[in-house]
C-alpha positions in Angstrom: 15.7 -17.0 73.4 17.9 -17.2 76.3 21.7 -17.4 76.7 23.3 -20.3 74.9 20.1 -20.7 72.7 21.1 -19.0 68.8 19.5 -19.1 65.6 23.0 -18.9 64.1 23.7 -21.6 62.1 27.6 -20.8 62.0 29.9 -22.7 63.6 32.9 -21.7 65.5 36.0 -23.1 64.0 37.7 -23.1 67.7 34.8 -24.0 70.0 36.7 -23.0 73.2 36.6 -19.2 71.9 32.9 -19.1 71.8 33.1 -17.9 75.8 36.1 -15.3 74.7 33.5 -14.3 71.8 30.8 -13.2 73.8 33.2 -11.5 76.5 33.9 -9.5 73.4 30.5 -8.9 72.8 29.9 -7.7 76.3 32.8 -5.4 76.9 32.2 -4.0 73.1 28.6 -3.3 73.9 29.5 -1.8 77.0 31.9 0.7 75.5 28.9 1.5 72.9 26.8 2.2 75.6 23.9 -0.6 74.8 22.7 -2.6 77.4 22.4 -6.6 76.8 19.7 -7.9 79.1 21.1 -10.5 81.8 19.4 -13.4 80.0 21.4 -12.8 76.9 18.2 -12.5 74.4 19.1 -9.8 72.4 15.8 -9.6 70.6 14.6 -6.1 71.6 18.5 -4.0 70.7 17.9 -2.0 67.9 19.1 -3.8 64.9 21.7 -0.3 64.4 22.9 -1.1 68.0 23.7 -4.8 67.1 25.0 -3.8 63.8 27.7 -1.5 65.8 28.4 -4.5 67.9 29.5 -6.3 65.2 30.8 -4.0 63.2 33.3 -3.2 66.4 33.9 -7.0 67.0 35.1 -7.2 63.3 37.2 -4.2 63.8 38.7 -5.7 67.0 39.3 -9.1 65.6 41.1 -7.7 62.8 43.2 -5.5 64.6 44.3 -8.4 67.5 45.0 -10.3 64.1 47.1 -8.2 62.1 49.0 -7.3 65.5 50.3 -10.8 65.8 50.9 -11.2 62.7 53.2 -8.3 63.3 54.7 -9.9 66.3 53.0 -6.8 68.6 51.5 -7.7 72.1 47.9 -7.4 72.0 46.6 -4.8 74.1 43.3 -3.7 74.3 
């Protein structure tokens, strides 16, 4: 499938943070060291690579959270 096309039938609650979403992705996956193809399909990562991704997007989206609900600045 190529970018934009998912098999995901979950919906964003915020459409607009779809774009701010998959930046996430990218930078997480960068940190972890996996390489996304430049069509987006991500069909051939290991299904432990993906896992990490989202296991770190959770982790990240939880932490931005609980900082503003905290009042903090987010910093990444």
């Amino acid at each position: 499938m190529a970018a934009g096309q998912e098999r995901s039938s979950n919906q964003l609650v915020v459409p607009q943070a779809g774009q701010a979403l998959d930046q996430l992705k990218f930078e997480i996956a960068n940190e972890l060291g996996v390489q996304i193809p430049q069509d987006g399909y991500m069909g051939f990562i290991a299904s432990r690579d993906n896992g990490a991704i989202g296991g770190n997007i959770t982790r990240r989206l939880v932490q931005i959270a609980e900082q503003q609900l905290a009042g903090q600045t987010v910093t990444r």
